[in-house]
ROPA-929483 format. One line per 3 residues: number of its first residue (from 1); their letters; for each residue x, z, y of N, C-alpha, C. Coordinates in steps of 0.2 Angstrom, whole numbers. Layout:
N
NUM = a = X,Z,Y,X,Z,Y,X,Z,Y  ... .
! end
This chain:
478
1 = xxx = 102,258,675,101,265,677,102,269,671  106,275,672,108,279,665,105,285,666  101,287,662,96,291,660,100,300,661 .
4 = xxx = 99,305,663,101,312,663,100,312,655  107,315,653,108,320,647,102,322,646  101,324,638,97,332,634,100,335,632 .
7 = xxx = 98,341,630,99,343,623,93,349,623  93,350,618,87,353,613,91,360,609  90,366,612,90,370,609,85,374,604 .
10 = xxx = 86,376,598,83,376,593,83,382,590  78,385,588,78,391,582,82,398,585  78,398,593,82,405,596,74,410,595 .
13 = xxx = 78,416,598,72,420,599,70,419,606  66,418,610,66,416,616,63,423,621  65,427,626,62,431,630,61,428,636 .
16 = xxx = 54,425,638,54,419,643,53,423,652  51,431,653,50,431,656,45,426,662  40,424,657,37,419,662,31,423,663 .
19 = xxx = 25,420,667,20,426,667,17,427,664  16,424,658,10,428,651,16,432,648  22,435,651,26,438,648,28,437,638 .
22 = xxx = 30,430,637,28,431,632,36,430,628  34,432,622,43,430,618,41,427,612  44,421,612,43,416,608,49,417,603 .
25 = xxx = 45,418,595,50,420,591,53,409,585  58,409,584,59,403,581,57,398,588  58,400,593,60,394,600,63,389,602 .
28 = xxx = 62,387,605,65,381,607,63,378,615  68,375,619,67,374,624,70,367,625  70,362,630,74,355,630,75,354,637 .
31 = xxx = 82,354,639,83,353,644,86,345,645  84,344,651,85,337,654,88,337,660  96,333,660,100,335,668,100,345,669 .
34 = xxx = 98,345,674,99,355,676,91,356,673  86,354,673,80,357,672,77,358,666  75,363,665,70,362,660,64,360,657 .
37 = xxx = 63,354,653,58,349,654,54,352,648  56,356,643,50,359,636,50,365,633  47,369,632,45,376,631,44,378,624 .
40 = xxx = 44,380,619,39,382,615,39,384,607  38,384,602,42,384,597,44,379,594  48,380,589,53,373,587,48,369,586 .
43 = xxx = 42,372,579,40,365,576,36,360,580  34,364,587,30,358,591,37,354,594  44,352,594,46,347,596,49,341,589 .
46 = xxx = 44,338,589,47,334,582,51,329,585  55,325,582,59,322,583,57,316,588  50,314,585,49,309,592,49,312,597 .
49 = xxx = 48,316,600,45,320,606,50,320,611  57,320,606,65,321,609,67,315,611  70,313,617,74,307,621,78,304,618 .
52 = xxx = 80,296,618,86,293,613,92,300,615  96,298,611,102,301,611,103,309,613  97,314,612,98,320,614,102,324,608 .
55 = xxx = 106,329,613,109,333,609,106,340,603  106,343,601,101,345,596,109,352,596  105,359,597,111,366,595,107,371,593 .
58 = xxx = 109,372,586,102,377,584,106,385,585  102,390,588,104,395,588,99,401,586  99,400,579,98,404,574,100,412,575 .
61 = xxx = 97,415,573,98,422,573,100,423,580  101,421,585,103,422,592,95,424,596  96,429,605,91,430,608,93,422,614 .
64 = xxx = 91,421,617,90,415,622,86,419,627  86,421,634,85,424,639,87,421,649  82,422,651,85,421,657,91,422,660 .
67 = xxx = 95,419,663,102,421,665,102,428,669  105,430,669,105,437,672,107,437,683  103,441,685,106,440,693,106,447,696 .
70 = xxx = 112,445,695,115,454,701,116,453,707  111,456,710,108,456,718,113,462,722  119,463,717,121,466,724,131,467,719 .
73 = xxx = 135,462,725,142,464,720,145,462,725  151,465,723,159,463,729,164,458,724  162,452,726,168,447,722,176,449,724 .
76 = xxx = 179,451,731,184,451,733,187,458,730  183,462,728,186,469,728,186,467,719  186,465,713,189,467,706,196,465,707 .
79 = xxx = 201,464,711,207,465,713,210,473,712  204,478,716,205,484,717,203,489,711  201,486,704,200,489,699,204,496,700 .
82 = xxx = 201,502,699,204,507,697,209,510,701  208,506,709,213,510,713,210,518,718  203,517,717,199,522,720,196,529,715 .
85 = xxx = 197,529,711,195,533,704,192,542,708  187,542,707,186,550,705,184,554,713  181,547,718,183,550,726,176,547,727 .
88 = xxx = 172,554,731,166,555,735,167,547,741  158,544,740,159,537,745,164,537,750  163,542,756,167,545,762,174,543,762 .
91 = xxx = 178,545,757,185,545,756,185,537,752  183,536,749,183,531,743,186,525,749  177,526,752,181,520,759,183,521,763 .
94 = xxx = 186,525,766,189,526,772,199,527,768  201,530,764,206,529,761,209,526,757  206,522,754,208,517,748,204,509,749 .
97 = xxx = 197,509,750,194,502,752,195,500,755  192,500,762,195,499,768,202,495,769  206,500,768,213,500,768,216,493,764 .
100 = xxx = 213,493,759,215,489,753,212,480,756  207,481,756,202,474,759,205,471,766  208,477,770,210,475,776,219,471,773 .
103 = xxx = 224,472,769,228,470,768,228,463,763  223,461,764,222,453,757,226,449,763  229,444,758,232,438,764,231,430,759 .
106 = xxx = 232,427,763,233,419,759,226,419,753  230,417,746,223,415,741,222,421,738  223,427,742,221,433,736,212,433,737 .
109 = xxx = 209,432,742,202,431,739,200,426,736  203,421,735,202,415,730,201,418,721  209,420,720,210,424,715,206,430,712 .
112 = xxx = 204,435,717,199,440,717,191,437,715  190,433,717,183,429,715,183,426,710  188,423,709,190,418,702,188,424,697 .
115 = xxx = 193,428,697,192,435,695,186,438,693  182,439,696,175,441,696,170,438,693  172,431,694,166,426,692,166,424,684 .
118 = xxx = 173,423,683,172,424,675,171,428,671  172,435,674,169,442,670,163,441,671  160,441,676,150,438,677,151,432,671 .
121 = xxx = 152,428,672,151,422,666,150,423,660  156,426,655,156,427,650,151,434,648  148,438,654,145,444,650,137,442,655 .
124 = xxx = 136,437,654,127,433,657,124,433,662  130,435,668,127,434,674,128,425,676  119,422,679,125,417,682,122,415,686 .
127 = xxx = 118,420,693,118,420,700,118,427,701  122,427,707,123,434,712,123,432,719  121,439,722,123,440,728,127,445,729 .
130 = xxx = 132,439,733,139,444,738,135,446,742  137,455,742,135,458,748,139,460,755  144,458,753,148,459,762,153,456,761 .
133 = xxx = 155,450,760,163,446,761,165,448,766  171,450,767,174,454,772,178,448,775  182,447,780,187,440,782,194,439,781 .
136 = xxx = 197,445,779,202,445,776,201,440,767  196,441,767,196,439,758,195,431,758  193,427,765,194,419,765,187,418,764 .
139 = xxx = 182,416,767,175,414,764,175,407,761  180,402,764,181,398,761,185,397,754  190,402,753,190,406,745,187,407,743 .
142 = xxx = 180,409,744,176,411,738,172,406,739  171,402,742,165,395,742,171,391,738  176,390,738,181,387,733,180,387,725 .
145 = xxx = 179,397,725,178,397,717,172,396,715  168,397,719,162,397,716,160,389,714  162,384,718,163,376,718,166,374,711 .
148 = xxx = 171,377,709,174,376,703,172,381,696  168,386,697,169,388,692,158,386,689  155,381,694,148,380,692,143,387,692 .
151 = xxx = 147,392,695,141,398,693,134,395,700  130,400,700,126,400,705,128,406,712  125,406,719,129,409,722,125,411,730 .
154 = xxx = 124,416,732,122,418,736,127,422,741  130,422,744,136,424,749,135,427,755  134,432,755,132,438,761,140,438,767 .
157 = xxx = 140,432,770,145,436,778,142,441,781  150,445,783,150,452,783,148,449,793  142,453,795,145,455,802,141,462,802 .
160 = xxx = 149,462,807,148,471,807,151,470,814  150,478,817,151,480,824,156,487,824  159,490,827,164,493,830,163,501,826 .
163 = xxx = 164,502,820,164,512,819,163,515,824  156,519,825,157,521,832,154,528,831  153,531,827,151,537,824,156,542,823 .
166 = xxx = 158,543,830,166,547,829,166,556,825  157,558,825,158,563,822,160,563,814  159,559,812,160,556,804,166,555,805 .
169 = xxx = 171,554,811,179,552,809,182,547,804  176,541,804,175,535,803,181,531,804  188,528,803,192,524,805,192,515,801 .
172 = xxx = 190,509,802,188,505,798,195,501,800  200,500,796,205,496,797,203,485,798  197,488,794,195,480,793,191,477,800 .
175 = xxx = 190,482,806,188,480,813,194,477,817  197,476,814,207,471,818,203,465,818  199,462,812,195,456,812,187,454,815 .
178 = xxx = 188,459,820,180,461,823,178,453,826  181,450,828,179,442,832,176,438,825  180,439,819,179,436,814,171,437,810 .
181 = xxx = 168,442,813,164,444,810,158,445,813  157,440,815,153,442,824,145,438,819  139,435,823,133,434,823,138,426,824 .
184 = xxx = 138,424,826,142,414,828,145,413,821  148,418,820,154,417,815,148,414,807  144,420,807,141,418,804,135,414,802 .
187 = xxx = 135,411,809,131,405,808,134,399,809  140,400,808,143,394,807,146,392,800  147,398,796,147,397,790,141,395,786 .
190 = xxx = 135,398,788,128,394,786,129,387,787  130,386,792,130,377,793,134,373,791  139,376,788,148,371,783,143,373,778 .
193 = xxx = 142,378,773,142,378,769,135,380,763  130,383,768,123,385,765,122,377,762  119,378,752,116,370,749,121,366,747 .
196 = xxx = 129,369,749,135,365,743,132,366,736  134,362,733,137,360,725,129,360,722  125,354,723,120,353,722,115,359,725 .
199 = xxx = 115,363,730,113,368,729,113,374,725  118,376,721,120,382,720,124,388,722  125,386,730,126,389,736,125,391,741 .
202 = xxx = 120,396,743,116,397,749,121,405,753  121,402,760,123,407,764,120,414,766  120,419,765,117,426,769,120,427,775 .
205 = xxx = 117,435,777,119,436,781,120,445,778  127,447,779,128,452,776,129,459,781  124,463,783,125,465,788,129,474,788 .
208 = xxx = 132,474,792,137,482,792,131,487,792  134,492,789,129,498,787,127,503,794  122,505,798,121,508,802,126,515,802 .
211 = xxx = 129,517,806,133,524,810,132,526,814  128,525,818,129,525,827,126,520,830  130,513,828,130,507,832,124,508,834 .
214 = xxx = 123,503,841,117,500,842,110,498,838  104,502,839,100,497,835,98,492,837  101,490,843,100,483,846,105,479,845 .
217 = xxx = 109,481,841,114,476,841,112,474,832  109,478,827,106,477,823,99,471,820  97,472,829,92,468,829,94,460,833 .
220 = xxx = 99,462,835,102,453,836,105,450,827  106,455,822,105,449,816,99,448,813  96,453,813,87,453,812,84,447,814 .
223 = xxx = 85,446,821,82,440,824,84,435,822  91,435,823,94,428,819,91,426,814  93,430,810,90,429,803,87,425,803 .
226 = xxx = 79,430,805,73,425,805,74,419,810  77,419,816,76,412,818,79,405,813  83,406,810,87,403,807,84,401,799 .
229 = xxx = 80,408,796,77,408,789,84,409,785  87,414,786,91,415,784,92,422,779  96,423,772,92,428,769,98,433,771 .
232 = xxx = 97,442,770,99,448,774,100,452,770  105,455,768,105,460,763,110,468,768  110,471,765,114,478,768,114,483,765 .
235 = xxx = 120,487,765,120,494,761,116,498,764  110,501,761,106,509,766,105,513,763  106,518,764,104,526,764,107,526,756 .
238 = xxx = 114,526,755,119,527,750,118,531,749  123,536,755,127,542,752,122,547,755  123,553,753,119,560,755,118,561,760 .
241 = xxx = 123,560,765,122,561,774,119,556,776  117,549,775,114,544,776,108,544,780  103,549,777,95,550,777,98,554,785 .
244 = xxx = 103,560,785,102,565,791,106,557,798  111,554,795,113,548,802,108,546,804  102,544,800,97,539,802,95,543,808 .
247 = xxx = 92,550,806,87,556,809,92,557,815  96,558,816,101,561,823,101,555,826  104,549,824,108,543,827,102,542,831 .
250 = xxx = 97,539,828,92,535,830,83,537,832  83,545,827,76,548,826,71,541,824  74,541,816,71,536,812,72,536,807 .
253 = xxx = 69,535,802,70,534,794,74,529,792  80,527,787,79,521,786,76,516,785  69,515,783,65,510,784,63,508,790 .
256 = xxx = 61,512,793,60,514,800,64,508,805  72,511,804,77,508,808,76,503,805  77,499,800,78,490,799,70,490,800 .
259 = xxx = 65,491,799,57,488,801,60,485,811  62,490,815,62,490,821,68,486,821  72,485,818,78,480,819,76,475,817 .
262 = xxx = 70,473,814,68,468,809,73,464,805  73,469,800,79,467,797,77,470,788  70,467,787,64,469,782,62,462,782 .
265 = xxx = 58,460,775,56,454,773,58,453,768  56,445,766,53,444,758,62,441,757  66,440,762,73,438,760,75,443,763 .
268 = xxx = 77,449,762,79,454,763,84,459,759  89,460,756,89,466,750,93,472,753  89,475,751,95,483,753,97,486,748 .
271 = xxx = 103,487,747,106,491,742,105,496,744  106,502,736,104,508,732,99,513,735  98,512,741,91,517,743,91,521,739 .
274 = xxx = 95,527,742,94,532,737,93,539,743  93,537,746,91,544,751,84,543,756  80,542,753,74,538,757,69,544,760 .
277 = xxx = 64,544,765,59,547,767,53,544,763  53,549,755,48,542,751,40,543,755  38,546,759,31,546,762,32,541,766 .
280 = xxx = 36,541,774,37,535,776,41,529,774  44,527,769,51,524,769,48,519,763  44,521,757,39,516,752,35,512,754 .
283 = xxx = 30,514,758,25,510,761,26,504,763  33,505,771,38,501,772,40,496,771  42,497,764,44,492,759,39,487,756 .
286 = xxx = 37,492,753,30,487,750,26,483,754  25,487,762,20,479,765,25,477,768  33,476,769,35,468,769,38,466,766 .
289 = xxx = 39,469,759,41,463,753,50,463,753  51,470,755,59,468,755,62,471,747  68,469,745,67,471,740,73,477,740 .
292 = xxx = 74,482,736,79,486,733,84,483,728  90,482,730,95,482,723,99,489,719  96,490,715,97,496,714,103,494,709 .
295 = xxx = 108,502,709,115,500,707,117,508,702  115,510,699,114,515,694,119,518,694  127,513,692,131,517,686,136,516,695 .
298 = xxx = 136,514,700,139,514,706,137,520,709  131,523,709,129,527,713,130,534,709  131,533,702,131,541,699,140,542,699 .
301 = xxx = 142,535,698,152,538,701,154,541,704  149,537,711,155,539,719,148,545,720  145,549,714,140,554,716,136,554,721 .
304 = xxx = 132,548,725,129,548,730,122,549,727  118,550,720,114,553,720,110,545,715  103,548,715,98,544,709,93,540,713 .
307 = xxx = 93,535,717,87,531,718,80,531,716  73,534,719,68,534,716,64,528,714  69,525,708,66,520,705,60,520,705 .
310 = xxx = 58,524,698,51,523,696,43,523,703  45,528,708,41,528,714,41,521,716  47,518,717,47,512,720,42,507,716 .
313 = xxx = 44,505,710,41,502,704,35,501,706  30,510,706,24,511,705,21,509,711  24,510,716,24,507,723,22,499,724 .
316 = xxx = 24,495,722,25,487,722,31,485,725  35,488,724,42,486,726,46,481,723  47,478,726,50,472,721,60,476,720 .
319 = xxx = 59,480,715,69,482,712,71,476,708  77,477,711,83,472,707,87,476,701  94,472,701,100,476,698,106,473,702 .
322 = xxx = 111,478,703,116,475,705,121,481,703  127,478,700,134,481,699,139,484,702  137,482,712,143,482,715,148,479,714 .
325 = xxx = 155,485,717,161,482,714,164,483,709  169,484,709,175,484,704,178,491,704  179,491,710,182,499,714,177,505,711 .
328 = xxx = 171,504,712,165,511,708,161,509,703  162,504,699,158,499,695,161,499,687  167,499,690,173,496,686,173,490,680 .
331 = xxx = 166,488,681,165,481,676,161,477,682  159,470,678,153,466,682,149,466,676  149,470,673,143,466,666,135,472,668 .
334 = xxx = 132,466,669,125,468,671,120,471,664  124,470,658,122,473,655,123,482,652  128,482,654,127,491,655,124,493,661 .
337 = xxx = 122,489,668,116,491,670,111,491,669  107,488,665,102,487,663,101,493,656  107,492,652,106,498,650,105,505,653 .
340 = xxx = 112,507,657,109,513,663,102,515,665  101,508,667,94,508,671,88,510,667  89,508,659,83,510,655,84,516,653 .
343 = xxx = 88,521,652,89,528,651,91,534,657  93,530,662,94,535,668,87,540,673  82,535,673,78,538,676,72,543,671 .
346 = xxx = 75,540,664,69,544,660,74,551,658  79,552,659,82,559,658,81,564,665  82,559,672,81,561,677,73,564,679 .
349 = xxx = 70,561,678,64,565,675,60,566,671  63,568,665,60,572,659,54,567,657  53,561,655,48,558,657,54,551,651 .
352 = xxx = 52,550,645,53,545,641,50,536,642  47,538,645,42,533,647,43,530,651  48,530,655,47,527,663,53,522,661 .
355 = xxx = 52,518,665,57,511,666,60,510,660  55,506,655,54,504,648,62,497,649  62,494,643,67,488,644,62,483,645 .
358 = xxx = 57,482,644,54,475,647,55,477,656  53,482,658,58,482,665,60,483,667  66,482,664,72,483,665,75,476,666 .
361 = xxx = 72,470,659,73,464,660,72,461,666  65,464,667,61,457,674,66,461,679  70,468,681,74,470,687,79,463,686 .
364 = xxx = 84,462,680,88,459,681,87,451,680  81,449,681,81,439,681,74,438,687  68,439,683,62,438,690,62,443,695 .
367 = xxx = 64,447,698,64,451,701,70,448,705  77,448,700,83,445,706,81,438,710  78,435,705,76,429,710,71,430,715 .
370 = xxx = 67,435,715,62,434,719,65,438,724  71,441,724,73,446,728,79,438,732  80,432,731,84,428,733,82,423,734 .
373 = xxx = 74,423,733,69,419,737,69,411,733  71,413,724,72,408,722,69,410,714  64,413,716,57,412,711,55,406,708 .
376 = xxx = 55,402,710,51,395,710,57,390,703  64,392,706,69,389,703,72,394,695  73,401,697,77,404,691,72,409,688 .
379 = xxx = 75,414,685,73,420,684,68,420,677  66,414,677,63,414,668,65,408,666  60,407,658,59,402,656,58,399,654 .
382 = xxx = 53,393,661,49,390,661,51,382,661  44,379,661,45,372,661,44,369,670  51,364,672,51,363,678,58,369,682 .
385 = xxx = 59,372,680,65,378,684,71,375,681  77,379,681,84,376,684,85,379,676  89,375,672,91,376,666,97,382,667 .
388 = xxx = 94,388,668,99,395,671,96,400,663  100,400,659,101,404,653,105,406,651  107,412,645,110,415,641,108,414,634 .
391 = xxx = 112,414,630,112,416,623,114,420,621  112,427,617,116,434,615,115,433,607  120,436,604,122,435,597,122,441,595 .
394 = xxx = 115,446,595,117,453,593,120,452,587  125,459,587,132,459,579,128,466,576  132,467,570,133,475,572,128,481,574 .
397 = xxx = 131,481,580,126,484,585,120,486,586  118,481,583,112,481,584,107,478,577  110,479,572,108,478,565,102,484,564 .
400 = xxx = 97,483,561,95,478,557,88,474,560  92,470,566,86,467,571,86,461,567  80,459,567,75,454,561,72,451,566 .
403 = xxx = 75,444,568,67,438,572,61,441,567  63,440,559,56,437,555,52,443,554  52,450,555,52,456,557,47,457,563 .
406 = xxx = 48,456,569,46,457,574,40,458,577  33,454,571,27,454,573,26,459,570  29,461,563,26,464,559,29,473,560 .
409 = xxx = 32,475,567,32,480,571,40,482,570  44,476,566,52,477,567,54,478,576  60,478,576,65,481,580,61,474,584 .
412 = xxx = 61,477,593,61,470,599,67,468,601  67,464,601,72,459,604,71,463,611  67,464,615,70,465,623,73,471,622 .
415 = xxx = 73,475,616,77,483,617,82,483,613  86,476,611,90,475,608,95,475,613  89,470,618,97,466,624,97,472,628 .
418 = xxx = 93,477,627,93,481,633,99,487,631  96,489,625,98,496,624,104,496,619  105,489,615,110,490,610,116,484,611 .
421 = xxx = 113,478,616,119,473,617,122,475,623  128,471,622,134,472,632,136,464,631  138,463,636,143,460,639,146,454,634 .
424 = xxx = 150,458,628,155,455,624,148,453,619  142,451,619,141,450,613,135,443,617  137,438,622,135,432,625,140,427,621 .
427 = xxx = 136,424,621,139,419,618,136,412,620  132,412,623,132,404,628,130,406,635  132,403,641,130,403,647,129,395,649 .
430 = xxx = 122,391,652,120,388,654,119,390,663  121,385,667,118,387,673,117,378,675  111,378,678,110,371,682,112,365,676 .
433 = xxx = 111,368,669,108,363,665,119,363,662  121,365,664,128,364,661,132,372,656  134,370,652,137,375,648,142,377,651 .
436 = xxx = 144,385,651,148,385,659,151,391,651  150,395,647,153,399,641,148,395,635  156,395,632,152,392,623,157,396,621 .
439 = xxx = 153,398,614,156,403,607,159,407,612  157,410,618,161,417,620,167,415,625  168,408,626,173,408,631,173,404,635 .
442 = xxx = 174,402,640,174,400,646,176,394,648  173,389,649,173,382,646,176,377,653  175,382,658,177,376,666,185,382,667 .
445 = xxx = 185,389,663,188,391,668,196,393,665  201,395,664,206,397,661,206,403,660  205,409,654,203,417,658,212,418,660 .
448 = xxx = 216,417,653,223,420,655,227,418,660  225,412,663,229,410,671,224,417,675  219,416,675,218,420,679,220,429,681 .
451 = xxx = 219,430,675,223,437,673,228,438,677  232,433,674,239,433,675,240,434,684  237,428,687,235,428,693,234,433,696 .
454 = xxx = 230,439,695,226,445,697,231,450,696  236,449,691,242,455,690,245,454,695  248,447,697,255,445,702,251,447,708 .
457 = xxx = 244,448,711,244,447,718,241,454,720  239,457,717,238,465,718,243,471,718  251,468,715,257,472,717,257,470,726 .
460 = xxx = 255,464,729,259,465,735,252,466,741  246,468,739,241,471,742,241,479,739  243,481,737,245,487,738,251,489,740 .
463 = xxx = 256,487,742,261,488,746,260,485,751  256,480,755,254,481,762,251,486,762  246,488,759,241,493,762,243,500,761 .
466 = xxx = 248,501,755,251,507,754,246,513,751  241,510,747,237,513,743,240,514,736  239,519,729,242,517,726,238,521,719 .
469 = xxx = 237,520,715,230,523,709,234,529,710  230,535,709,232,543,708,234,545,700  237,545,696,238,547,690,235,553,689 .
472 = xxx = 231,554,683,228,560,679,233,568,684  228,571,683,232,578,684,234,581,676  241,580,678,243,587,672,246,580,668 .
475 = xxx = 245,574,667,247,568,663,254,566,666  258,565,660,266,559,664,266,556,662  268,549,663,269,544,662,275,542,660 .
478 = x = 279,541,657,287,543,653,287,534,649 .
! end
């Protein structure tokens, strides 16, 4: 019988996000197979302590942290990079997204995922939640990339129901696949594929944004949900007019409507709640545990406005972090939202104080897990949980940060990662105990196939759909 791998990483700074909240300077951790079996500083692992044959990687001068988890992103849409630029939600999707998502054909969501997941990869995310796979994009394309590239994976199918809020002048191209996107459709992708690839792939249920529609027809995926234990995410109370649809449509608040659809709970996330009734709409949230994905640098683009984080926070709300897409995001690196997140809401109100980077950190690792009902597994770094980490290499940027410093009131490591590192300055990713980025590059994946790939298949979805980037006003292109 052959014994699971080790290896022993050594002489990191460690921010464990565990619950004595603690960061362990000159750290060490040992993993065995996906898990991690030891915790602590270097010198309590001597050599005997360590299994025959372990691997040994010392990461000196580097942070070592939870992997990072965006609770709310569109894998299929970083195809669209840059084709929606400078355009109110309203028009964003009803002229250019819509449009664009409705003409994918063959393996362009294959591609678009591929796409996405190694941008996530190399800049430290390595679980997400898709929040609306649309059916043109293939769901079996994306449970394909996500199979080969070992990220972690939560997958929101999209069901939605018929635009029916004709005073919005609402037209959804992507409703030609209305059969495809039904409550069956999506319980049947739960049972192909919810707990593929050793469990690094759980199924959602992704549900269409309220307009009109029925809120009985809401409350048949509410049900489901719970009949099934299945987890529910949704765009709510986005854009400006958001708060007035709830009020006309239904004579409800958004919290209101999903409590009554039952479509609230501890698996639940609602993206950017940014239009909320904070007297009644907090409460709401806090006694059932449902969480916010709050999306910072998506919602001040498409100008739908500032989420009351901090009320939330002070509230007991369990906030996340999510990037969205690519179309109003224009990156997947969770690290400039976390940066965003740790200076947006203290200028928004005159208040330096608020939403420090230690919480910003727990928004983006225990928070995300606790928001995907997979607390127990990710989100820190403990001993017994899924060997799911980063390694960050501040350079530069973030000079003159000193481990040896640290006690004695030098610079923190968590406002390093927070305020002064991005994306480009990862330099390992582990997920489920396997090195998925080493030294900065991407170890399962090809990035320039993919590139390449993502050039050739985006010429011919924007000539189906006839959408095309708008060029600067007053600029030519010669």
């Amino acid at each position: 019988m052959t014994s699971e791998p080790s290896t022993f990483y050594k002489h990191a700074t460690i921010i464990t996000i565990n619950p004595n909240r603690e960061v362990i300077l000159d750290g060490a951790i040992l993993v065995t197979g996906s898990r991690i079996v030891g915790v602590g500083k270097t010198s309590n692992f001597p050599p005997s302590f360590l299994p025959p044959n372990t691997k040994t990687i010392s990461l000196s001068g580097r942070i070592l942290l939870p992997g990072l988890i965006n609770t709310h992103s569109h894998l299929a849409q970083s195809l669209l990079r840059g084709l929606a630029e400078d355009l109110p939600l309203h028009s964003w999707l009803c002229d250019a997204i819509w449009p664009l998502e409705a003409s994918y054909a063959e393996d362009d969501g294959y591609v678009a995922a591929r796409l996405t997941i190694a941008e996530m990869l190399k800049s430290g995310t390595t679980c997400f939640l898709e929040s609306m796979l649309t059916h043109r994009s293939g769901f079996e394309n994306v449970v394909r990339a996500v199979g080969e590239s070992g990220i972690r994976a939560c997958l929101g199918k999209l069901v939605k129901f018929e635009e029916s809020n004709k005073e919005l002048n609402i037209t959804d191209p992507r409703d030609k696949d209305m059969a495809s996107m039904s409550i069956t459709s999506m319980l049947s992708a739960h049972s192909t594929y919810h707990g593929s690839f050793n469990d690094r792939l759980h199924v959602w249920a992704a549900a269409g944004t309220p307009r009109g529609s029925p809120l009985s027809s809401h409350l048949g995926i509410g049900e489901t949900c719970r009949e099934h234990s299945i987890g529910l995410t949704m765009h709510c109370a986005e854009a400006p007019k958001d708060l007035t649809i709830y009020r006309d449509s239904y004579g409800l608040t958004p919290m209101q409507f999903c409590q009554q659809a039952k479509l609230t709970g501890k698996k639940t996330v609602l993206a950017h709640m940014v239009h909320l009734d904070l007297s009644i709409d907090l409460p709401i949230l806090e006694a059932t545990g449902t969480t916010v994905a709050h999306n910072p640098n998506s919602n001040l683009k498409l100008a739908s406005g500032i989420a009351n984080v901090p009320e939330m926070l002070d509230g007991g709300v369990n906030v996340s972090l999510g990037t969205d897409g690519a179309p109003c995001g224009n990156t997947y690196d969770m690290f400039r939202e976390m940066h965003l997140a740790g200076i947006l809401h203290k200028g928004a109100n005159l208040d330096a104080k608020l939403v420090g980077a230690e919480t910003v950190l727990e928004m983006a690792t225990i928070n995300g897990a606790r928001a995907l009902g997979l607390e127990r597994e990710i989100g820190s770094i403990e001993v017994g949980k899924k060997a799911d980490f980063v390694v960050v290499r501040p350079g530069l940027n973030a000079a003159p940060w000193d481990e040896g410093q640290v006690v004695d009131g030098g610079l923190d490591p968590m406002t390093v990662v927070v305020y002064s590192c991005s994306g480009s300055d990862v330099e390992m990713v582990v997920v489920d105990g396997e090195v998925l980025v080493e030294d900065g590059k991407l170890v399962k994946m090809d990035e320039g196939e993919i590139v390449e790939a993502a050039k050739k298949l985006i010429k011919g979805i924007r000539e189906r759909s006839g959408i095309k980037a708008v060029n600067r006003k007053g600029w030519k292109y010669v």
